[in-house]
C-alpha positions in Angstrom: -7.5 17.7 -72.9 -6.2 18.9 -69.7 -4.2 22.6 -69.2 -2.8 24.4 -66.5 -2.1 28.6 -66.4 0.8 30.0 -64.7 0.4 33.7 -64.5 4.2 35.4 -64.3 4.3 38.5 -62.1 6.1 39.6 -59.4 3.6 42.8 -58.5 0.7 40.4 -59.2 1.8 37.4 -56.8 2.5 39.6 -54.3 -1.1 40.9 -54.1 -0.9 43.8 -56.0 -4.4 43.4 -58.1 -5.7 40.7 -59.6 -4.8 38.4 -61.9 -6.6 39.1 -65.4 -4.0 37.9 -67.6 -4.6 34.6 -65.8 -8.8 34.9 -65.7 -8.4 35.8 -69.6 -6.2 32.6 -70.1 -8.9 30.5 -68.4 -11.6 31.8 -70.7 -9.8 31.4 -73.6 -8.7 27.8 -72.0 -12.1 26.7 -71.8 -14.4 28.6 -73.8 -12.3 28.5 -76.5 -9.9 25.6 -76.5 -12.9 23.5 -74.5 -10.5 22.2 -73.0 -10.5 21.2 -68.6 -8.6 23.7 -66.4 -6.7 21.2 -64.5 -5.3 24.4 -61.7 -4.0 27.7 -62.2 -0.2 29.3 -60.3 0.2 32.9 -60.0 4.3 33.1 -59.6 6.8 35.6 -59.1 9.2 36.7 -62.1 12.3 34.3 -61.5 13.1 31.7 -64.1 14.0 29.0 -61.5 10.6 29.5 -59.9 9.1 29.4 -63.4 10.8 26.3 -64.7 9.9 24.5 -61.8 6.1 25.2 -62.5 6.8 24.2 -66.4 8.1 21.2 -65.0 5.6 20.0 -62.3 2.5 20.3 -64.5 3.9 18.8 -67.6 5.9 16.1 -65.1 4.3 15.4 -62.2 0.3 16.4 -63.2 0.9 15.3 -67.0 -1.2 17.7 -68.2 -1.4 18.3 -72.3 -1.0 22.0 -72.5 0.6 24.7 -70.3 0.1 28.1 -70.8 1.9 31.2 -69.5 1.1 35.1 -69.2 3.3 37.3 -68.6 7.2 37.8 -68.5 7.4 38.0 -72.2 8.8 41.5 -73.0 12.2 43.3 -73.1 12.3 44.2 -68.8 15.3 42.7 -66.8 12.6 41.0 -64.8 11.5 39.1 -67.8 12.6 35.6 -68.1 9.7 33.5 -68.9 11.0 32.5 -72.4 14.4 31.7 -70.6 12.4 29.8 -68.1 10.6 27.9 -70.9 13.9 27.0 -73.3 15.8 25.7 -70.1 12.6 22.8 -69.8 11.4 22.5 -73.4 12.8 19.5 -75.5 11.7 20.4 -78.6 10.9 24.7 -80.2 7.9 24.6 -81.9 8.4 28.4 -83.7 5.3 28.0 -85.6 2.9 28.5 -82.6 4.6 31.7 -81.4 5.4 33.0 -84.6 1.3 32.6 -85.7 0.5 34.5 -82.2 3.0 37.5 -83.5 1.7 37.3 -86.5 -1.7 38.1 -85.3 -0.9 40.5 -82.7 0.8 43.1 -85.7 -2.6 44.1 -86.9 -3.3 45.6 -83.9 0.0 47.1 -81.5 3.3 48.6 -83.7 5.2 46.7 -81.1 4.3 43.5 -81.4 7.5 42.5 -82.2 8.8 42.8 -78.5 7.4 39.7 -77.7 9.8 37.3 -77.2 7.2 34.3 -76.1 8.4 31.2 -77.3 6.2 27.6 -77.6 7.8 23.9 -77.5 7.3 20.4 -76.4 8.2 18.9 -73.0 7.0 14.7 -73.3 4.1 15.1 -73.8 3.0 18.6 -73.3 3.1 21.8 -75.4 4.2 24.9 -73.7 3.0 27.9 -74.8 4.0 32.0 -74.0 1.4 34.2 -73.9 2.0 38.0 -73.6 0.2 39.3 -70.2 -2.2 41.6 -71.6 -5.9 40.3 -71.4 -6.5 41.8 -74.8 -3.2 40.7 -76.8 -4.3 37.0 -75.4 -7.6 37.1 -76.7 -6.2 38.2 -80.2 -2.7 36.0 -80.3 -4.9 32.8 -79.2 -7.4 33.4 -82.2 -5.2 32.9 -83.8 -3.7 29.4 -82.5 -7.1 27.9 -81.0 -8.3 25.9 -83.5 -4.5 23.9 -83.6 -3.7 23.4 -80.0 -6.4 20.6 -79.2 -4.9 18.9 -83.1 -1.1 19.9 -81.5 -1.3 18.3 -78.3 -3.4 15.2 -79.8 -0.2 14.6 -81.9 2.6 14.9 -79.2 0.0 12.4 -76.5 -0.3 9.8 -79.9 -4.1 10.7 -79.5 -6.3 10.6 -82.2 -6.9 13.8 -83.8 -8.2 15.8 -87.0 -6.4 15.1 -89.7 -4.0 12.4 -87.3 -2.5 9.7 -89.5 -2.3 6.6 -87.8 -0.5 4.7 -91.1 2.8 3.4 -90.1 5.4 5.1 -92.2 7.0 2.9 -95.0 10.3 1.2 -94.3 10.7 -0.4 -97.9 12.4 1.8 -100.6 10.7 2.5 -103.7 12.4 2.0 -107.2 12.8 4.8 -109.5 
């Protein structure tokens, strides 16, 4: 499996320290996921901007997963769920809902994040929060599903894939 990280910060893309949101991202990428870091944006805050990142590496590099830091709070400046909803076909709540979940046991405000997760083709788009440490805790707790996820929206085989065609024929009662 391929992913890409695009790192969401307008202080950070313009040189203003580095990027750890992104480095912890591409740990938790491959050390975690195992899967290949295909490239890595660092972008400003600015949903067009961010959309149009969404959209090349799930379009025009094809990769299977995306994931974002950053631009997930309550701020004016952040838009990344926006960003992610206006290119997204399909929600898939679960994911982000799983990564709140996990994240209550250890901030009282972990319901400020707004991240969301969906499908575009055949890539899953996922929000992460910006914080090294709330990544590392909010992907424990979705890890072990995205290389399964992404399996299922490619048609790839994958643990626990069912590759029986669903029955057409209607069944008496």
């Amino acid at each position: 499996m391929r992913a890409a990280i695009i790192s969401i910060s307008t202080s950070r893309s313009a040189g203003a320290g580095p990027d750890t949101g992104g480095d912890a991202l591409a740990r938790f990428v491959t050390d975690t996921v195992g899967a290949q870091l295909a490239g890595r944006d660092l972008i400003t805050d600015d949903e067009i901007v961010i959309a149009a990142r969404l959209r090349h590496w799930s379009d025009t590099e094809a990769v299977g997963l995306v994931l974002t830091t950053g631009g997930t709070g309550f701020s004016p400046r952040d838009v990344t769920p926006e960003a992610t909803r206006a290119v997204i076909e399909r929600e898939a709540p679960g994911v982000a809902e799983a990564m709140r979940a996990a994240s209550a046991a250890h901030t009282r405000h972990w319901m400020l994040s707004r991240g969301v997760a969906g499908i575009r083709g055949r890539t899953l788009i996922v929000n992460f929060p910006g914080s090294p440490r709330s990544i590392e805790q909010a992907g424990a707790a979705i890890a072990a599903a995205l290389p399964h996820a992404v399996a299922l929206i490619t048609g790839e085989s994958g643990p626990g894939a069912s590759h029986e065609p669903a029955s057409s024929s209607t069944a008496s009662h």
